[in-house]
C-alpha positions in Angstrom: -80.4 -21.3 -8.9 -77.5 -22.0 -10.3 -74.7 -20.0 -8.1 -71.1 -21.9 -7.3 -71.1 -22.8 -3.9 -68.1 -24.7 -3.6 -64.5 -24.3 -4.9 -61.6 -26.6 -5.1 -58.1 -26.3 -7.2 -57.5 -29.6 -9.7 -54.1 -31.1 -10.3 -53.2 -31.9 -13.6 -54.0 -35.4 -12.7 -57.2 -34.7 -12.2 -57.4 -35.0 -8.5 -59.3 -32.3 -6.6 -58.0 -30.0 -3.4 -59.5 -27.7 -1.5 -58.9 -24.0 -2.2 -57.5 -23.1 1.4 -54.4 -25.9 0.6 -51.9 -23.8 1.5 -49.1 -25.1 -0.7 -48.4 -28.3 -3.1 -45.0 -29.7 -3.7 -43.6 -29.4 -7.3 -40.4 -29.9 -8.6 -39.6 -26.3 -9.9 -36.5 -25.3 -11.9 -35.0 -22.2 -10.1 -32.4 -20.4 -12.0 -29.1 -19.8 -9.7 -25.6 -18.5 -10.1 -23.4 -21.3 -9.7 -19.7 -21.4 -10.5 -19.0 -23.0 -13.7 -15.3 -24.3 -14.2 -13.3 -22.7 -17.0 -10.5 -25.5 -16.6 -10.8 -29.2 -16.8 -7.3 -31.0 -15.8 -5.8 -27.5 -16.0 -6.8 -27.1 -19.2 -8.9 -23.8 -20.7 -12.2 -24.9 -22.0 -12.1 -24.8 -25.9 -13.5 -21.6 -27.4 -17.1 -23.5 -28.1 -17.5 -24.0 -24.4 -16.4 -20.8 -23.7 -18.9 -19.1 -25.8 -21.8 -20.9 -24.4 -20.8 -19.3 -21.0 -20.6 -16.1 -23.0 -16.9 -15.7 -22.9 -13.8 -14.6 -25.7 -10.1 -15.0 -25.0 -8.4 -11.8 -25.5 -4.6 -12.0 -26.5 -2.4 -9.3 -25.9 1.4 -8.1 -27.0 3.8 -7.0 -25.1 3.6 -3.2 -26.4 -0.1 -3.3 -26.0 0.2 -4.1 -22.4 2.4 -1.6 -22.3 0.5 1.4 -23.9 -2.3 0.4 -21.3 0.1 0.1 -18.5 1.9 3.2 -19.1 -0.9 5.2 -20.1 -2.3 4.5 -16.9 0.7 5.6 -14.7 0.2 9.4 -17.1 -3.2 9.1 -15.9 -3.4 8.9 -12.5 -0.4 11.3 -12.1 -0.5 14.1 -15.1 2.7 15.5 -13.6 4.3 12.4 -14.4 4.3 13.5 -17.6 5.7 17.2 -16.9 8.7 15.6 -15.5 9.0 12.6 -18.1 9.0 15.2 -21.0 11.1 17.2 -19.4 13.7 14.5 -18.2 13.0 13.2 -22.6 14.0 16.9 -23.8 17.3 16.7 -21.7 18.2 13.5 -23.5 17.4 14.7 -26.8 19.6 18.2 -26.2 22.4 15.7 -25.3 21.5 13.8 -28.2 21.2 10.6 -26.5 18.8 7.6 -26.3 15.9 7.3 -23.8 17.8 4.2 -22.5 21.3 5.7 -21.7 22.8 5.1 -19.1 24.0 7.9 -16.1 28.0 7.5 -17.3 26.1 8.4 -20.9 24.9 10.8 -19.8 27.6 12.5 -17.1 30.3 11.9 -20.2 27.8 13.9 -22.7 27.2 16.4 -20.5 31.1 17.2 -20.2 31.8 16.8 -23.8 28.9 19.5 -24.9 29.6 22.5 -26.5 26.3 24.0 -26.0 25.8 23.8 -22.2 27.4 26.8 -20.5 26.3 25.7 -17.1 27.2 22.0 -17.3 26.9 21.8 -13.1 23.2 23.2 -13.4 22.5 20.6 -16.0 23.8 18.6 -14.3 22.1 19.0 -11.5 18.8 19.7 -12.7 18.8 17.0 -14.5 19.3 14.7 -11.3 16.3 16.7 -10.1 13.8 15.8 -12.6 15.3 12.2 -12.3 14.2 12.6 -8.7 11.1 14.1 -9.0 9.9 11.1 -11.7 11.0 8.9 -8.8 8.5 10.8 -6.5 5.7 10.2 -9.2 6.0 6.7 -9.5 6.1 6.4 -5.8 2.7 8.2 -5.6 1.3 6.1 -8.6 1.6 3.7 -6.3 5.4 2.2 -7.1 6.4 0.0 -3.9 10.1 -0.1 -5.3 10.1 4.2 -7.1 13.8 3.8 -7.0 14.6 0.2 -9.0 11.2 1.2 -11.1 12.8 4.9 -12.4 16.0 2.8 -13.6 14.1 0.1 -15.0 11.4 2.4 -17.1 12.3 5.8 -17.7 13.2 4.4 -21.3 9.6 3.1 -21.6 8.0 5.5 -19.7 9.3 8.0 -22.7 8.8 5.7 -25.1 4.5 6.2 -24.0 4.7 9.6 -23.4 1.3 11.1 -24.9 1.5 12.7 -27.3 0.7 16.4 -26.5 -1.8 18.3 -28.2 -0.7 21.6 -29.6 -3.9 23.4 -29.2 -4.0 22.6 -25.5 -2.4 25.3 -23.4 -1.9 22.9 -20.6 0.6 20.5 -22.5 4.2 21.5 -23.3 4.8 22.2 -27.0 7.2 19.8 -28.4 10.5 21.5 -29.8 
């Protein structure tokens, strides 16, 4: 009879154990997230060393920044864009920049010939202005006022461009 009566686990080394061992020690290698420095001396690693940790450098302009920034205010508030258009079609029926200033604008207001009501204009006008103000205050703006000065001319300068076989955007004129 030839059954196995006995069994032991074997180290590589040959020595023998018995099977109810309930561990061995071993030197294992145990993957881990660790943080791995990108700087050394304040100084990026170079692309080579980047790559290995599966990184890129991505450069960006100033108007790409921008088109993401701004594109970003029109989406989280789509009537920020109602009132940026609208604010945009007063400047261009007083012929005048997206940057002008208010005395541009008050002094081409009183020199039109095609404004009847120049006081409504006027005033609705300041109303859009206001209501842009309102937007960028609920996109978040901790200073709506200074920000409305300091982009309305960028802010139309990234107005989307509205598609003509959507109802819901204004047709351009």
């Amino acid at each position: 009879m030839n059954e196995i009566v006995k069994r032991t686990l074997v180290t590589a080394s040959g020595e023998e154990l018995d099977i109810r061992t309930p561990y061995v020690v071993r030197e294992v290698l145990t993957p881990q997230q660790m943080r791995v420095p990108l700087y050394i001396n304040g100084v990026l690693k170079n692309t080579e060393e980047l790559a290995e940790l599966g990184l890129t450098v991505r450069e960006y302009t100033q108007d790409e920044l921008d088109a993401i920034f701004y594109a970003g205010l029109y989406a989280s508030n789509p009537d920020l864009e109602t009132r940026v258009r609208q604010y945009a079609d007063m400047l261009d029926t007083l012929d005048l920049e997206p940057a002008s200033s208010l005395d541009d604008i008050m002094t081409a207001i009183e020199a039109s010939d095609t404004i009847a009501d120049k006081v409504a204009f006027g005033l609705q006008a300041k109303t859009v202005y206001d209501a842009i103000t309102c937007n960028l205050e609920f996109c978040g703006s901790e200073t709506p006022l200074v920000d409305t000065y300091t982009q309305l001319a960028k802010l139309i300068e990234y107005l989307p461009q509205s598609d003509p076989s959507d109802p819901s955007t204004p047709e351009e004129e």
